[in-house]
Structure formats: structure tokens, C-alpha cells
C-alpha positions in Angstrom: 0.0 0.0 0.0 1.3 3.5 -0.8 2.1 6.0 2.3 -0.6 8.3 3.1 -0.5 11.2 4.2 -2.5 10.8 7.9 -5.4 13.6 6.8 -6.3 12.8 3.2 -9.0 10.2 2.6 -7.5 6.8 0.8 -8.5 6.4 -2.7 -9.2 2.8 -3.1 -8.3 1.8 -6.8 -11.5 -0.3 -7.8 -13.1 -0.8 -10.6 -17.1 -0.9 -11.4 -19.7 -0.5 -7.9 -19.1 0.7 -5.2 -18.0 -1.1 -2.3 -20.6 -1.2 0.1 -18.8 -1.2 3.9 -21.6 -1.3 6.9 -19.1 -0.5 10.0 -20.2 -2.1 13.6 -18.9 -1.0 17.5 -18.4 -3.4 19.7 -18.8 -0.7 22.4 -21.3 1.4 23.6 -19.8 4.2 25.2 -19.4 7.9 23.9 -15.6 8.0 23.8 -14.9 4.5 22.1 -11.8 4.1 20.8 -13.4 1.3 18.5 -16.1 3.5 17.8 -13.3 6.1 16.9 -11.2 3.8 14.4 -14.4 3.3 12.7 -15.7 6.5 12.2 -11.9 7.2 10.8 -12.3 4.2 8.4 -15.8 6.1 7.1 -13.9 9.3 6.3 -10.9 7.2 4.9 -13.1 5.7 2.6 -12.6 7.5 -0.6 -13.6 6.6 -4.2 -15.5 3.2 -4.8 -16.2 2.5 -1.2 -19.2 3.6 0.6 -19.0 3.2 4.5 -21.8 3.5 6.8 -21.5 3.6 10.8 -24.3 1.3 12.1 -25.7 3.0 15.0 -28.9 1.0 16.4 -26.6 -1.7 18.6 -28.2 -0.3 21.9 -31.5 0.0 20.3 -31.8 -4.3 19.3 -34.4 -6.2 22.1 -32.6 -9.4 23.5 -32.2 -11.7 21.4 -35.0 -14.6 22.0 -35.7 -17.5 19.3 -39.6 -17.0 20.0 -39.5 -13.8 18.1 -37.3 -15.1 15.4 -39.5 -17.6 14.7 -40.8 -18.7 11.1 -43.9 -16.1 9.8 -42.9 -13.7 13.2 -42.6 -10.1 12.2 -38.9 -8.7 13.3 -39.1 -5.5 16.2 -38.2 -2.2 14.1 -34.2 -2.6 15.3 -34.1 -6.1 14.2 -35.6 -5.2 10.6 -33.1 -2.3 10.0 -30.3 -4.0 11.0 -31.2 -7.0 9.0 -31.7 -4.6 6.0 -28.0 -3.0 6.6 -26.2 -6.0 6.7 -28.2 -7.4 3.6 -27.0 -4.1 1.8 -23.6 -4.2 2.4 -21.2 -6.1 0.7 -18.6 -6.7 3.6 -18.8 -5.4 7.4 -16.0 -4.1 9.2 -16.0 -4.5 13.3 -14.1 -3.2 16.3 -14.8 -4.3 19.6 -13.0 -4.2 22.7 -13.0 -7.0 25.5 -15.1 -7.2 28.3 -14.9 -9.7 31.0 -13.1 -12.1 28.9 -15.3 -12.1 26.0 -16.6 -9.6 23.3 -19.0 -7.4 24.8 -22.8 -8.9 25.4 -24.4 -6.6 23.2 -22.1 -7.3 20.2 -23.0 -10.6 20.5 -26.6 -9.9 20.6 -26.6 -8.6 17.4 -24.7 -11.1 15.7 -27.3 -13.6 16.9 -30.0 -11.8 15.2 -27.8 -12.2 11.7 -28.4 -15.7 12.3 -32.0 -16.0 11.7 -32.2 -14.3 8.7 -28.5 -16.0 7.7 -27.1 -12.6 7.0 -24.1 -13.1 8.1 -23.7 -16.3 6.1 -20.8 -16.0 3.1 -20.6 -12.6 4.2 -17.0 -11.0 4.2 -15.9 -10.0 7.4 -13.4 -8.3 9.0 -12.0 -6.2 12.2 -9.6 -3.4 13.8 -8.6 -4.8 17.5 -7.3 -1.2 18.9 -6.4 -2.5 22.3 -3.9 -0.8 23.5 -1.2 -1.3 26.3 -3.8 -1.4 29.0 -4.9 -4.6 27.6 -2.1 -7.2 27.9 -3.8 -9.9 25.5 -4.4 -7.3 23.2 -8.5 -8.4 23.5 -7.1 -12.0 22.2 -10.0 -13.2 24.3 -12.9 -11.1 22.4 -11.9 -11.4 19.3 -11.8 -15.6 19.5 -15.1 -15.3 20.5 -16.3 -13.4 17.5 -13.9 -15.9 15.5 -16.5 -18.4 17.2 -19.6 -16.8 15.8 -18.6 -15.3 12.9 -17.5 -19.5 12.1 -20.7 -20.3 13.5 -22.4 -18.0 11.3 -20.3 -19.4 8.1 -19.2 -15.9 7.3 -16.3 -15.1 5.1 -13.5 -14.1 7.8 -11.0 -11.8 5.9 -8.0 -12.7 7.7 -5.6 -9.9 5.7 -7.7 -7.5 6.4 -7.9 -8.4 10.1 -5.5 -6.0 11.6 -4.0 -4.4 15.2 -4.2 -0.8 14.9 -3.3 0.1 19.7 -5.6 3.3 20.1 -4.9 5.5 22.8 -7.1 7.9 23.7 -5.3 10.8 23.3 -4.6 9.6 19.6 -8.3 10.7 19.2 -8.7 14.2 18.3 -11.8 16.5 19.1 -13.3 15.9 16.1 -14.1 12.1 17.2 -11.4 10.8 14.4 -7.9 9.0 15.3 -5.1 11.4 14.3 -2.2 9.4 14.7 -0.5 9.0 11.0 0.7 5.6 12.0 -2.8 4.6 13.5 -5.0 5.7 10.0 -2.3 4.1 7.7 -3.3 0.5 10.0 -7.3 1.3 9.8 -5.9 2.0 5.6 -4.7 -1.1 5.2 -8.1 -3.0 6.8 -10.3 -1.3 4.2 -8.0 -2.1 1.4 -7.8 -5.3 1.7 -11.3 -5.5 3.2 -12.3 -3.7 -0.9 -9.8 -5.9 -2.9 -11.0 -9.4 -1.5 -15.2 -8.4 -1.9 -13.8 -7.3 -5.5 -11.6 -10.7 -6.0 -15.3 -12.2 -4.9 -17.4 -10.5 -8.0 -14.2 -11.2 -10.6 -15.0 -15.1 -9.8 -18.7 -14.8 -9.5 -18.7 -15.8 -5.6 -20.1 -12.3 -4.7 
């Protein structure tokens, strides 16, 4: 990948559609450094991709089989995040680790992608920005969502699986990472995220 300078969006060189990216937190909180590295990969995402920040995690009802049953109608969350993840070609994750795991209500909404199979064949990918607070660098979280996105039978890009440490003073005022080194990382995830959905539609798998 050619350098880039830390402030100007990457210009993905693709060819025919658009890349269609839906971005999911792991993480809830205001000042997310996963929420953070992915608002950075939306304004990174430059000609042929289109990125989109899923923002209804908080808003999904517990996930309970009764309501996912055949002929029942999905809760209003439910159907809008079915409809994003149906629309994009590839989702890109960060999530951080809590208790040992990825976070409850990450997992929640993976398990309503099941129903619906969503998730299934789907390219996947993540940012782990665990930093030096976090001596396992999240290893626990991110084998979980290994375990589900398996599970699931999604596509798990592994090259564009990538450890971008965040810090949160490496997040400006302006809710985007900063740090050259840092957007160059969250770069590299979306590049290779693009190139493998458009090595999918040049064989006919997408």
C-alpha cells in the first residue's frame, strides 16, 4: 500500500460499484476508541467504497428465538439491522473486550444475523485497537467473535484483520484517530477489506 498522508482520505483503486462497507462497534460508550477507528475508516473511505457507521446496537431487544421464529414479524431494530447487513457487501468490526469475552451486546446482534443468515458467506473483517492497558491485546474477544462469525459461516477476511493500539489521546476533538501511523493501520483494513469483496465479484462468488 502506498504512504498516506494521515489527513487525506485513501483512494481505493477499484473498478465498477461501489464497495458497500456497513461498520459495527463493539462498544457502547461515547468515547470508544473502537467507535473512533471506525468513524476514521468512514472518512478514509474514498472513491469506490461507501462506508456506513451502524448506530442502532443499543437500540436491538434481547435476542430470544420466540421472536425469530418462522412467519414472526422482526421488532423495528431487528428489521433495520437485517436490511444493513443485507445491503452491504462486507462489514468491518471493532470491539473491545469485556470480561473475557466480546462485549454482550455485540453478541446480541450477531445472533440476530443468524435468523435471517445474514451473516452467512458474508465477508468480514476487524480493527482490535487494544492498547497497552490490555495485555492480551483483546485475544479473548476477538476468539469469541472468531467463534460466531465461524458459527455464522461468514467469510472471515484474515488480511484484512489488523491491530491498529488506540490510545485515547490519539483521538482528536473531532471524534477521528489522528495518529499518522494509526489511520495508515485502519488503511490497510479497508484495502484489503475492498480488494477481497472485488476478487469475490471477478470469480462470480459475490
Amino acid at each position: 500500500m502506498e504512504p498516506l498522508d494521515a489527513y487525506h482520505p485513501l483512494v481505493a483503486k477499484l473498478t465498477g460499484v461501489a464497495v458497500n462497507l456497513l461498520l459495527i462497534s463493539g462498544s457502547l460508550r461515547a468515547g470508544s476508541t473502537n467507535s473512533a477507528a471506525l468513524r476514521t475508516a468512514m472518512a478514509l473511505a474514498g472513491d469506490g467504497m461507501h462506508a456506513v457507521l451502524y448506530g442502532g446496537m443499543g437500540e436491538l431487544p434481547h435476542f430470544n428465538p420466540d421472536d425469530d421464529a418462522e412467519g414472526a414479524t422482526p421488532k423495528l431494530a431487528v428489521a433495520e439491522l437485517r436490511s444493513a447487513v443485507a445491503a452491504a457487501d462486507a462489514l468491518l468490526i471493532s470491539t473491545p473486550e469485556y470480561a473475557g469475552a466480546l462485549p454482550g451486546a455485540l453478541k446480541n446482534l450477531l445472533e440476530w444475523t443468524i435468523g435471517d443468515a445474514g451473516t452467512y458467506d458474508k465477508p468480514v473483517a476487524w480493527i482490535n485497537v487494544s492498547g497497552p492497558a490490555s495485555p492480551s491485546g483483546a485475544a479473548d474477544a476477538h476468539d469469541s467473535v472468531r467463534k460466531v462469525l465461524g458459527y455464522a459461516h461468514a467469510d472471515l477476511v484474515e488480511a484484512a484483520c489488523v491491530r491498529v493500539p488506540l490510545e485515547r489521546h490519539m483521538v482528536g476533538e473531532d471524534g477521528l484517530v489522528a495518529d499518522e501511523g494509526a489511520r495508515r493501520g485502519i488503511g490497510r483494513a479497508l484495502e484489503e477489506l475492498a480488494r477481497h469483496v472485488e476478487a469475490r465479484r471477478g470469480s462470480g462468488d459475490a
